[in-house]
N, C-alpha and C positions, 0 to 999 in steps of 0.2 A: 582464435578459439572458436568463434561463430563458423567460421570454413571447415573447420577440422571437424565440428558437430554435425555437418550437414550431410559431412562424407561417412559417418556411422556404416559402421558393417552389420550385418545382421548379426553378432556375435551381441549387441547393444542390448538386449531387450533380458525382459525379465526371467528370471530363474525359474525352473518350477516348482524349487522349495520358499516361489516369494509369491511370489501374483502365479496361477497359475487359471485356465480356461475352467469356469465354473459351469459351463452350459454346453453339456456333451451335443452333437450336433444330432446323434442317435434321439435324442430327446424333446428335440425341436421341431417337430416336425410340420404341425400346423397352426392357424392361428384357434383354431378350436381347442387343438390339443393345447395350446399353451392357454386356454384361459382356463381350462378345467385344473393344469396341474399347476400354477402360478400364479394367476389373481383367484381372489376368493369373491365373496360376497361384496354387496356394497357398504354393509354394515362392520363386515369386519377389515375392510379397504381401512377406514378412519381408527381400528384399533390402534394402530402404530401411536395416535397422536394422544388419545386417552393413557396407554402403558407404558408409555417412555416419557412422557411429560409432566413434572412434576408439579403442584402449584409456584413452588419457588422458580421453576423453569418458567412456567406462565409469566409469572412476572416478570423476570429477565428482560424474555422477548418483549412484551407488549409496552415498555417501556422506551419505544422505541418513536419519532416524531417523521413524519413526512409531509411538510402542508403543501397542499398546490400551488401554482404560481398565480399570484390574480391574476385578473385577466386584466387591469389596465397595464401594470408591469410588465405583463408578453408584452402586448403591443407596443410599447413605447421604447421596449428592449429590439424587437424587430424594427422597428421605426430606425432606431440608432444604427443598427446595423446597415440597413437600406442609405441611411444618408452617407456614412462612411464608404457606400461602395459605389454609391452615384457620384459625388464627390473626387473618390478616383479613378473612375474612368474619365470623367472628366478632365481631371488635370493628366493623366497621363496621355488625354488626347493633344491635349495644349500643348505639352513636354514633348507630345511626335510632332508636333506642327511646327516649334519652334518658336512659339507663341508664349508662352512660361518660361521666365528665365531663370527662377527659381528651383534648382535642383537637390533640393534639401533630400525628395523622397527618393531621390536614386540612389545606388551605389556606388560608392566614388571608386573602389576598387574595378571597375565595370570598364572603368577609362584606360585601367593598366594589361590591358589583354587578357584577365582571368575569365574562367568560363564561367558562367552563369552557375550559382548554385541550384537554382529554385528554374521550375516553367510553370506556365501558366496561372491557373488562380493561386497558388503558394506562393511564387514571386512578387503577386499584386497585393496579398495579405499582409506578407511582411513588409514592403514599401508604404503601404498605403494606413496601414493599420499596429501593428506589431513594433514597426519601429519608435512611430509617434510616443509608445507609451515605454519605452524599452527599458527607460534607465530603473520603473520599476520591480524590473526582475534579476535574477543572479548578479546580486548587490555583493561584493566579496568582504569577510570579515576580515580582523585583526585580532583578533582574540580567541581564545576557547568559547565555545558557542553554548552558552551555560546560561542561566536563567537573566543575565544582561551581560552584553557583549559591547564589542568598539565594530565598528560597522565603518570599513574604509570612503571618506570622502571622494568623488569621481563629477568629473562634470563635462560636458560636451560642446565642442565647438561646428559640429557637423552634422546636428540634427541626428542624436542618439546611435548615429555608424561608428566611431570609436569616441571611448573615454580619454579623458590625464584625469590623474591623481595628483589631490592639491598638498598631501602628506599630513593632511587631515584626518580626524578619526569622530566616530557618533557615537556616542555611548547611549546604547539602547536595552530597554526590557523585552527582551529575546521573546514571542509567541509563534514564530515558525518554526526552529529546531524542534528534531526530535529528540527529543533530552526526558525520556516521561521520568525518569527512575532519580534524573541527577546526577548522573556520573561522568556529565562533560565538564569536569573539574582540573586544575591545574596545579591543586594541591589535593593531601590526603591518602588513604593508605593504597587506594589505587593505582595512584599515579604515584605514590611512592615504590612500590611493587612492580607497576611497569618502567620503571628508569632500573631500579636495580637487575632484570630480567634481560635492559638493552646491556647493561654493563657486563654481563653474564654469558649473553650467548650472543651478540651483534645483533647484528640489522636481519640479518636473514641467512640462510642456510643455500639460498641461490639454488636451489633444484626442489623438483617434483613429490608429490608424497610418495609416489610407490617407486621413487629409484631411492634417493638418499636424503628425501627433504621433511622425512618424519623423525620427531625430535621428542623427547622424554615430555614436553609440555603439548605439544599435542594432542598425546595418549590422556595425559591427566584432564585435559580439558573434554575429549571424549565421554573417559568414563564419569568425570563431574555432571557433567550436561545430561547423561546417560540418567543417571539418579535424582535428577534436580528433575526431570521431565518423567520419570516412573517408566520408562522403557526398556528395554532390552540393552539397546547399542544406538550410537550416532557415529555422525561424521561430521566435521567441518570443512567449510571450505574462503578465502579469503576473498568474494565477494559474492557480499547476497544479491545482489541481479542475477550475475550466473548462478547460483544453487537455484535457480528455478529454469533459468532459459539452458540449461547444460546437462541439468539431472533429470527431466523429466521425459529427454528422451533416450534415456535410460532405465524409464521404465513402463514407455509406450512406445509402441512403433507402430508399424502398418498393420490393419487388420482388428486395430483396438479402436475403441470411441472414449472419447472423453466430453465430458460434460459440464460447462464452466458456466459460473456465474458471469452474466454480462459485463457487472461492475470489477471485473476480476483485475491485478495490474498487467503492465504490459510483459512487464519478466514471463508472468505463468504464457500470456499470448503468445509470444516471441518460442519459448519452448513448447509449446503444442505443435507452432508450425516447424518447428526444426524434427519433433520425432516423428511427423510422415504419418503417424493417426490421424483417425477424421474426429471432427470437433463438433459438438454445435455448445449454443450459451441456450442458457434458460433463464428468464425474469429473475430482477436481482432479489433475492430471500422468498420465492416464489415457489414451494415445496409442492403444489397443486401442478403448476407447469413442470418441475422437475419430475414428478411422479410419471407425467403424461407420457415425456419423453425417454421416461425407463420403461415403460409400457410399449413404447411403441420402438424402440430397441431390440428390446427382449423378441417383441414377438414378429417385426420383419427384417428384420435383420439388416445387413449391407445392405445399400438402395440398389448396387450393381447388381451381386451376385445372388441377394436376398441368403446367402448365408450367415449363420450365428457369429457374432462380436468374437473376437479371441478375450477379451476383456473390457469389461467398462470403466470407467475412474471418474470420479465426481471430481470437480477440483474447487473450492471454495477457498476462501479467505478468512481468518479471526475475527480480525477488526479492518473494513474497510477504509484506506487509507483518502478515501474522499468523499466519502456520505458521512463517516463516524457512527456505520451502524455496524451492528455483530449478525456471525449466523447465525443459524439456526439450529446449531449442532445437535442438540437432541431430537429433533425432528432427522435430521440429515444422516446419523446414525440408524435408526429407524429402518427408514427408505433402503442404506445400501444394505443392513442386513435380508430386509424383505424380498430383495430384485437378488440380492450375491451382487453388490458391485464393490467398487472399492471406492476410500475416500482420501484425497490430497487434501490438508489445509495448509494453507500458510499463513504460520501466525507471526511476523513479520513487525506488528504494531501491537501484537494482543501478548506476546509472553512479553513477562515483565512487569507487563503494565493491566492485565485483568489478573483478576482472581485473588483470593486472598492470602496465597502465597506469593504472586508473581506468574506462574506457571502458564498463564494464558485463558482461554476461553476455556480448556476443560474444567481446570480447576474454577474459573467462573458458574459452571454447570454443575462444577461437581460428578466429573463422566471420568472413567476410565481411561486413560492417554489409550490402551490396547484397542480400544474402541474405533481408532483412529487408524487407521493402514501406515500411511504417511505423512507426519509430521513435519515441516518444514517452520525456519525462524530465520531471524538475523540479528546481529549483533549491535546493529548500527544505533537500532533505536533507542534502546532499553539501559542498554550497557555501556555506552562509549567509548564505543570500539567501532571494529568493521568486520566484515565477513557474513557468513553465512551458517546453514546445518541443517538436515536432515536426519531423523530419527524416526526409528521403530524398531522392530523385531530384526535381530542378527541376521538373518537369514536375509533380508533387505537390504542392510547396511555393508554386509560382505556384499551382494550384487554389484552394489552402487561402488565399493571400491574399486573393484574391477573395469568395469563399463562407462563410469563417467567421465568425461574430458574433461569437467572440472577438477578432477582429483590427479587424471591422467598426465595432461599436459600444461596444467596451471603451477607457478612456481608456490611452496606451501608458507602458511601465514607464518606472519614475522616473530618474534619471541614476544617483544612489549604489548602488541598487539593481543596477541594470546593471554599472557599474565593481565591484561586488563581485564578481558573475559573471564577468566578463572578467582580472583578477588573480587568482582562483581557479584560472581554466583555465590560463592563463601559469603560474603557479607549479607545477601538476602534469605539466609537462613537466619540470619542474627537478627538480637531486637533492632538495631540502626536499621536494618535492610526490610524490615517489618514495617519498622515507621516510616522509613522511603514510601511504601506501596498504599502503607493505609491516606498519607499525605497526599499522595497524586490522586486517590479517591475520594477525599476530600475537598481537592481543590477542583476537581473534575467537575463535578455536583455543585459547589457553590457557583462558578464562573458560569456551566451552562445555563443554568434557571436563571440566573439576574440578566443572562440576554433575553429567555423566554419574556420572563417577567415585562422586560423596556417596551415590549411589541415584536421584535425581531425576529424573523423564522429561521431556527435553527434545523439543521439536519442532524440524524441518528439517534445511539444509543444516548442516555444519561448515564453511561458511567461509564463511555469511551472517552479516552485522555484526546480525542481528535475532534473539533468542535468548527463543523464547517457553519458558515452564517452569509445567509444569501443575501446578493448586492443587486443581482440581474445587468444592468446595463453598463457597456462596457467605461461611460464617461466617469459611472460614480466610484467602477472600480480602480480608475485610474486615483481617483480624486480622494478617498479611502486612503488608499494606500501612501499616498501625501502627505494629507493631512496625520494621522497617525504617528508618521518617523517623525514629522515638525515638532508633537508632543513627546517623542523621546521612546516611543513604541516601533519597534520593527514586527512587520507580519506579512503572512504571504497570501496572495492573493493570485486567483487563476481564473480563467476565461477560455472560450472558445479558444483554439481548438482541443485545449486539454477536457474542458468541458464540455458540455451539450452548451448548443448557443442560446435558449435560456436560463444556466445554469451558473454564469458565473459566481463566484462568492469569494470570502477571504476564511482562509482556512487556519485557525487557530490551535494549536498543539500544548497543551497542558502539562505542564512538571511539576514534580515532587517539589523541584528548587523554588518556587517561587511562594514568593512571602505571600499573604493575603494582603497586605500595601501594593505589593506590587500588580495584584488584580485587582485590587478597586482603585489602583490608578488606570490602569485599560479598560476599565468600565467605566471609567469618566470620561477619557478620550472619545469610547466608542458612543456612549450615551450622547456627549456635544457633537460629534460629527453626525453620527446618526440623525440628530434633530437638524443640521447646516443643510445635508442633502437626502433629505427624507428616505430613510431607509428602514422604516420600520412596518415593516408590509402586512404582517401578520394579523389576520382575520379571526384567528382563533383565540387570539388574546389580547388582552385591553393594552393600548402602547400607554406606557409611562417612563416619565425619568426616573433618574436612578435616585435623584434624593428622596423622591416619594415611597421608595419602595423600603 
């Protein structure tokens, strides 16, 4: 799929009845002339954020937490680091000398003639570092991954390079799944619907959507989705990674810039560099630096040929899936009507799970979905399910049929798969599927304040279902994430080099499902751990226990 997108013909790119060149080159001439017929004043530079921003918008955004890192915490974070890598060159010098007999940090595979996966500092990372703490990452379940789960027992004989399984299982209160809405269930009218849907039409249809692998619930799932998000038309596709690294260079290619938030995921990265546009990132929720660099687009255009953009595309995110903040959509709106650019979101983590329908950050804002160019979502989180879609105006969504590899040479999604999606969306129009969204809004608000509250520096929005909570060093995230499963809590926890190397944290995911027992038991784990290995760093608010509060 990734080779076949790379090999794109120029036939790939957008329509002219979709994105077409809003800045005739006749037009552009100088940088004088474009300040006179393009930027206004200084005063009415900042009108956008007065007329498009509401008080209720205000507070949205402003609602929003970033505390510094103190400064003993850098240091001691870097410290950690520094020992861990003195450390290993050290013994790797010992291990080439022949001097260490202990070969725990190598790879025994290494002895069988396999080539090296890794070179240089990647190889020394994962021996030295990555593996030591390995067993607590991609931990495999046994169960539906639903507000508590069985969490498969594994233990290791070779210093975390392969597992056994003791036939063992954990029964844990699930805080890593994506589960916001609840619907990773293995009863109910969902999962009743998608067993009858397997029994109806099988497993899958074994070919593409545009030869013979579009099927009467794909259409319905389309137009569902269509009206569940007030748009024109959509498209699905069966995996949300690819609807972003597959379609968007399908609707960028050479000659266009795009504009990405730093904190953007890798999917939207991945498909920038596959559609041969030039890219750059702007500071994450940073509308002053975004402004700058539509400014300075617009008016020098390619750095080669200093000709005008064929097109610009903002590409932002809903809800970011590891700060747990939101954009800035009404600012962001704003900005591409003032410039003529276009704007990608993908709301990935945000439909569903914002707004008071479901529907995502617009409906959070209260903004017009038409507002938005391109719409992009997944299934995976909200719904439990899989896949992916992109939504907007027909005239988009025809393109995308055409031109995309993911629609092109992907085989189309399964039937249960789909009926899972399609009684998701039906049910969130109902009171059941009301009271899901009000729940997770609920629960979202209680659990992040009682970490505020403990001392604990949390990142993001307060009514993002994604609640990151910083650890900084990498021994406490090991020892976190430990102690935690001991008390019967599974959670995920990430570090360099997913993160910035003073950023590790444990990254908590909020759902509908979960009882308020079952969060004031993870607030009691997190409060006693928290106090074991002092993790309550926060300057800007007084630490306490949880029974005090």
């Amino acid at each position: 799929m990734v080779r076949l997108s790379m090999l794109a013909s120029s036939s790939s790119k957008l329509s002219h009845a979709t994105l077409v060149h809003r800045y005739p080159p006749s037009k552009l001439h100088s940088e004088e002339e474009m300040s006179d017929t393009v930027f206004s004043s200084d005063e009415n530079e900042m009108n956008y954020k007065r007329e498009n921003v509401t008080h209720k918008d205000d507070e949205n955004l402003q609602c929003e937490e970033f505390e510094e890192t103190p400064l003993y915490a850098a240091i001691l974070t870097y410290l950690s680091y520094a020992i861990l890598c003195l450390f290993g060159w050290l013994r790797d010098f010992l291990r080439n000398s022949n001097i260490e007999k202990k070969r725990g940090a190598v790879d025994p595979n290494a002895a069988l003639g396999f080539v090296p996966l890794y070179q240089s500092y990647e190889s020394f990372y994962t021996r030295n570092m990555y593996t030591r703490v390995r067993d607590i990452f991609n931990r495999p379940i046994a169960s539906v991954p639903g507000a508590q789960f069985e969490l498969t027992e594994r233990i290791s004989d070779d210093y975390n390079w392969t597992y056994r399984y003791t036939g063992k299982t954990i029964n844990a209160i699930n805080l890593g799944s994506y589960n916001y809405l609840g619907f990773a269930e293995k009863s109910g009218p969902c999962a009743t619907d998608a067993i009858n849907a397997l029994k109806t039409y099988g497993v899958s249809s074994c070919n593409t959507r545009i030869e013979l692998g579009t099927q009467r619930y794909h259409v319905e799932l389309e137009q569902l989705l269509a009206n569940f998000l007030h748009v024109e038309s959509s498209i699905a596709f069966g995996m949300g990674f690819a609807t972003n690294a597959l379609n968007i260079p399908a609707v960028a290619s050479k000659g266009d810039l795009i504009l990405s938030d730093e904190m953007n995921h890798i999917s939207l990265i991945l498909g920038m560099r596959l559609s041969g546009a030039s890219y750059q990132t702007f500071a994450h929720n940073d509308m002053k630096d975004l402004e700058a660099k539509l400014r300075a687009a617009i008016v020098h255009g390619h750095p080669r040929t200093q000709r005008p953009w064929k097109k610009i595309i903002i590409v932002v995110e809903g809800v970011y899936s590891m700060e747990g903040s939101i954009c800035r959509l009404p600012e962001l709106i704003a900005l591409k009507k003032k410039y003529k650019a276009y704007l990608y979101m993908d709301e990935a983590h945000s439909v569903g799970a914002m707004g008071k329908n479901g529907r995502g950050i617009m409906d959070y804002f209260g903004i017009d979905a038409n507002d938005v160019d391109i719409l992009m979502g997944t299934f995976t989180k909200s719904f439990g399910s899989a896949g992916g879609y992109i939504a907007g105006k027909k005239s988009l969504i025809d393109h995308i049929r055409v031109n995309s590899h993911a629609n092109t040479y992907a085989s189309s999604m399964s039937a249960p798969v789909v009926q899972q999606i399609i009684s998701s969306l039906q049910l969130l129009k109902r009171p059941e599927g009301q009271k899901r969204i009000c729940q997770l809004a609920d629960n979202t608000r209680y659990f992040r304040q009682k970490l505020v509250d403990m001392g604990f520096i949390v990142y993001g929005n307060k009514n993002s279902p994604v609640v990151p909570m910083l650890i900084y060093m990498p021994a406490r995230v090991t020892r976190f994430n430990r102690e935690m499963l001991r008390r019967g809590i599974a959670v995920v926890t990430v570090g360099f080099p997913a993160t910035k190397l003073l950023d590790a944290r444990v990254r908590f995911c909020i759902s509908a499902a979960h009882t308020r027992q079952m969060l004031d038991t993870a607030l009691m784990a997190i409060d006693e751990i928290g106090t074991d290995i002092s993790l309550r760093y926060s300057t800007r608010h007084q630490s306490r226990r949880l029974r005090e509060l």
